[in-house]
C-alpha positions in Angstrom: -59.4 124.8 121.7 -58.9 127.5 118.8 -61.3 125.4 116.8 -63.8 125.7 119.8 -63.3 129.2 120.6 -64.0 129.9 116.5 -67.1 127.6 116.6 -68.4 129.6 119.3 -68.1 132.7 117.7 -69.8 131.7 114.6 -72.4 129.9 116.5 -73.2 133.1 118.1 -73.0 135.6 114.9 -75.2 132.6 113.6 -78.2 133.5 116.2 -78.7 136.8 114.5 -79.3 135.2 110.9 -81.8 132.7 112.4 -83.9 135.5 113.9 -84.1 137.3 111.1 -85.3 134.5 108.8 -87.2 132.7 111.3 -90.8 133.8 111.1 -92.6 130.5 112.5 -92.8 131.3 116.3 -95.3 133.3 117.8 -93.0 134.5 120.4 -90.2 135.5 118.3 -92.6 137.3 115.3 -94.1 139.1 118.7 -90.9 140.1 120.0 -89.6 141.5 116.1 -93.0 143.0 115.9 -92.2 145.3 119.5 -88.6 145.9 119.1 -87.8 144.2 122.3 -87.3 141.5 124.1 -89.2 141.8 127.4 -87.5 139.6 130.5 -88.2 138.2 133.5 -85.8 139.1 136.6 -85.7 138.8 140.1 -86.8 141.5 142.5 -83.6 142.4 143.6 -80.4 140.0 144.0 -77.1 141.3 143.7 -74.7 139.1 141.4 -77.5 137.8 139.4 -80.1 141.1 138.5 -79.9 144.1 140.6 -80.4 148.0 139.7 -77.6 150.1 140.8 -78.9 153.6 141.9 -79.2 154.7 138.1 -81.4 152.0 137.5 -79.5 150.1 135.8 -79.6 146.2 136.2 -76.7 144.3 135.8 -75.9 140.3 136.8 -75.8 137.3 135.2 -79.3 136.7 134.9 -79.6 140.3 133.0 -76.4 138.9 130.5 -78.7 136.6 129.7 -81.8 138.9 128.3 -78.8 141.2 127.0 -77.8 138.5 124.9 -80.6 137.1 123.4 -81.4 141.0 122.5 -78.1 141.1 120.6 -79.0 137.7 119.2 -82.3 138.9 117.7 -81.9 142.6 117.2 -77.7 142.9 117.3 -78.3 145.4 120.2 -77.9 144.4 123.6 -80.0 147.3 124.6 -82.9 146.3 123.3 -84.4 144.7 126.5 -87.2 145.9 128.8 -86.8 144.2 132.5 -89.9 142.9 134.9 -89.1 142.3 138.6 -91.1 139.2 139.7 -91.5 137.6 142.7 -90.9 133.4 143.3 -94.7 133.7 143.1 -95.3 135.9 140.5 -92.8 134.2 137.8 -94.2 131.4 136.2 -97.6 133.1 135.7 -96.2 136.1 134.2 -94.2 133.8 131.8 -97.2 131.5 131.0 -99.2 135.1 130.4 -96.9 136.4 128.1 -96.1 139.5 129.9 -92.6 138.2 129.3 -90.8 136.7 126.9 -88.1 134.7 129.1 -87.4 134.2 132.5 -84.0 134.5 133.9 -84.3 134.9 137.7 -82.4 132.3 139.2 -85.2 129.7 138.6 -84.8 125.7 139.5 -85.1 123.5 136.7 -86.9 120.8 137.6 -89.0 118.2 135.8 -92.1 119.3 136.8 -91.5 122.8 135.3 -90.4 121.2 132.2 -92.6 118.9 132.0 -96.1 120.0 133.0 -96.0 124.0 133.2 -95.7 124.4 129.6 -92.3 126.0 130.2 -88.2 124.6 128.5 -85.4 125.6 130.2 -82.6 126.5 127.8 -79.5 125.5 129.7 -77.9 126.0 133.1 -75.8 129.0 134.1 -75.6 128.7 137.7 -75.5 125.2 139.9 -76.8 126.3 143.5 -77.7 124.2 146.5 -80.4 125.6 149.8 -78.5 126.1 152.8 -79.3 128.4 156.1 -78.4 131.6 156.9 -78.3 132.6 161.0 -77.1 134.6 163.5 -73.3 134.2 164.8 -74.7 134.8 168.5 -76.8 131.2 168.5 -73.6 129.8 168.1 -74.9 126.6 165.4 -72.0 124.9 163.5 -74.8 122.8 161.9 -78.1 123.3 160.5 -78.6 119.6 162.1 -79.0 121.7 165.5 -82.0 123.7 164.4 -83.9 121.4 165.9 -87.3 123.5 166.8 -86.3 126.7 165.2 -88.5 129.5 163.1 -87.4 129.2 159.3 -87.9 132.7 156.9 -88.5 131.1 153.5 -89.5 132.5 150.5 -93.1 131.6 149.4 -93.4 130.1 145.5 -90.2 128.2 145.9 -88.8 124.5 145.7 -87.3 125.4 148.9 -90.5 124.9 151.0 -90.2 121.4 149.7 -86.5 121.1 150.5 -86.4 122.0 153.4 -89.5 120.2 154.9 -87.9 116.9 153.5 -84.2 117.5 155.6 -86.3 118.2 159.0 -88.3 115.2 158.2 -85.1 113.3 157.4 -83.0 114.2 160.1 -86.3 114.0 162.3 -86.4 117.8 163.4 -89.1 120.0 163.8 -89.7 123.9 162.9 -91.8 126.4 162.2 -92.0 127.6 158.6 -92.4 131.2 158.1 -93.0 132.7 154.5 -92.8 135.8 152.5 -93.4 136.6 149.1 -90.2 139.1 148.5 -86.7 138.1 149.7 -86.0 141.3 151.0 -88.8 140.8 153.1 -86.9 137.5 154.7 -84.3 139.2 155.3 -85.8 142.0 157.2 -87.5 139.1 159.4 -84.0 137.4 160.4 -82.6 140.6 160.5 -85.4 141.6 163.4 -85.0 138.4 165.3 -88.6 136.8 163.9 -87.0 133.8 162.5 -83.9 131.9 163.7 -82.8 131.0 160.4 -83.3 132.1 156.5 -83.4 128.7 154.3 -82.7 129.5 150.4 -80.8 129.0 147.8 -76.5 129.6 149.3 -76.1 132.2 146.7 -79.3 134.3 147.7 -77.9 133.8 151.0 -74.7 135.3 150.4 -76.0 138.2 148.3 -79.0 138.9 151.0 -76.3 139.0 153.9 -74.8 142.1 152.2 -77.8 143.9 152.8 -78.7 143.3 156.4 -77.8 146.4 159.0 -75.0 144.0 160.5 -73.8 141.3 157.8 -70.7 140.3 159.9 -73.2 138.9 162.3 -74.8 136.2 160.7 -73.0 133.3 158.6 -74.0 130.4 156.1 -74.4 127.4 157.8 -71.9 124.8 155.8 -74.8 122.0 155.3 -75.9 122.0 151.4 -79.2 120.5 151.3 -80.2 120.4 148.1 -79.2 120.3 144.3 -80.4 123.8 142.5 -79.6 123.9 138.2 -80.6 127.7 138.0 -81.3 128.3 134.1 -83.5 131.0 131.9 -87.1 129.6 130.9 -89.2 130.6 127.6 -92.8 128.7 127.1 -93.4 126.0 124.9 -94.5 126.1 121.4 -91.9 128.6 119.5 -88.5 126.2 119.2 -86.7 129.2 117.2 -86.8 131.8 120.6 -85.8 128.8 122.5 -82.9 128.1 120.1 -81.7 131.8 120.4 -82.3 131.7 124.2 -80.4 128.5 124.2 -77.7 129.2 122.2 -76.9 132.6 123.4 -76.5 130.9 127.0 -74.3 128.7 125.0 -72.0 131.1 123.4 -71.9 133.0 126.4 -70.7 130.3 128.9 -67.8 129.2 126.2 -66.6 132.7 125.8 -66.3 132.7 129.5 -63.8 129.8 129.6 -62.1 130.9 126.6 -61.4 134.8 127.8 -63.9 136.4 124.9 -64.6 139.5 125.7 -66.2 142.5 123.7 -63.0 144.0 124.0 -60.6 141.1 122.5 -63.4 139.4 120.2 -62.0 140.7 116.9 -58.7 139.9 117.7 -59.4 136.5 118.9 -61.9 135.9 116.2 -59.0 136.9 113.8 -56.4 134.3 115.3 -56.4 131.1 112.1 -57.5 127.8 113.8 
């Protein structure tokens, strides 16, 4: 474990030596070049990137852009963020107006495959499930039989979710949006029966609606979700500090490496 935990931590001092030397990648030599690294979040989810009333984003998904800043720069500040919609992602990642997308993205392989994009890791497994009001009284999402489904346009979750109905031979109406907010605000008024999405989203749009005590998560998992950052094709040095950063960050985790203890841990003989 000790070896592990010291592995880690060289690993990770290791990611700022490689993006100094590494000159190869167009992406990286842009992102040197700016003094930056510019990231792709999500429009507003608490738990994975949200701005608190200072305007400051914090989540997992902002860790993420935080580290590869210290990984490239050796200041986690360095970062500028870009809300993006489920629609407005992957063309703002193929573009170049960002450098990296961590917005609680599905990798799947025809993302990795054909979009031109590599996903660096996974750090969050997720799974669509439904989101309704307590007063229908449901126990199952196998008795929304005929209902009106909010679901967020740009997503695998269209796909998902027409393949349970189909499976468990039910019928509904599909009703999208391009923000999640905006889905919300549609269950929240009574224009959809249900919100399908991701269980997490779920759980962190509930908090925001007028009432969150009445409406629950249906228990019913329909899907398998890997959420992971993204970076294009092309510059395998930004994706090995994107990768590796994940990496370092996820063992630290288990290992109870903090900024606070690192040096002390660090110090510790194998």
């Amino acid at each position: 474990m000790k070896k592990m935990m010291l592995s880690t931590l060289v690993a990770a001092a290791s990611l700022l030596a490689v993006a100094q030397q590494a000159h190869a990648g167009a992406t990286l030599d842009a992102i040197k070049k700016k003094g930056f690294v510019q990231c792709g979040i999500s429009d507003g989810l608490p738990g994975f990137s949200y701005a608190d009333a200072s305007g400051k984003f914090t989540g997992l998904d902002v860790d993420i852009c935080r580290a590869a800043a210290a990984a490239v720069f050796g200041d986690a500040t360095k970062v500028k963020y870009t809300p993006l919609t489920a629609k407005e992602r992957f063309t703002a990642l193929q573009s170049g107006e960002v450098d990296v997308l961590s917005r609680n993205t599905t990798w799947t392989s025809s993302r990795d495959g054909g979009m031109g994009f590599m996903f660096t890791g996974v750090n969050y497994y997720d799974g669509i499930g439904f989101l309704t009001h307590k007063k229908a009284g449901l126990k199952s999402a196998k008795e929304l039989d005929g209902a009106t489904v909010c679901i967020q346009a740009g997503t695998d979750t269209e796909l998902n979710v027409a393949d349970y109905f189909k499976a468990n031979k039910m019928q509904y109406t599909p009703v999208t949006f391009d923000r999640s907010d905006e889905s919300a605000k549609a269950l929240d008024s009574g224009r959809c029966e249900t919100l399908a999405s991701d269980q997490s989203q779920l759980y962190a749009l509930r908090i925001k609606l007028g009432k969150p005590d009445d409406f629950i998560v249906l228990p019913e998992v329909i899907s398998k979700e890997p959420l992971g950052p993204v970076v294009r094709r092309g510059d395998d040095d930004w994706f090995t500090i994107v990768k590796w950063s994940l990496f370092a960050m996820l063992n630290a985790e288990e290992m109870g490496i903090t900024s606070k203890n690192v040096d002390e841990k660090a110090a510790k003989p194998a």
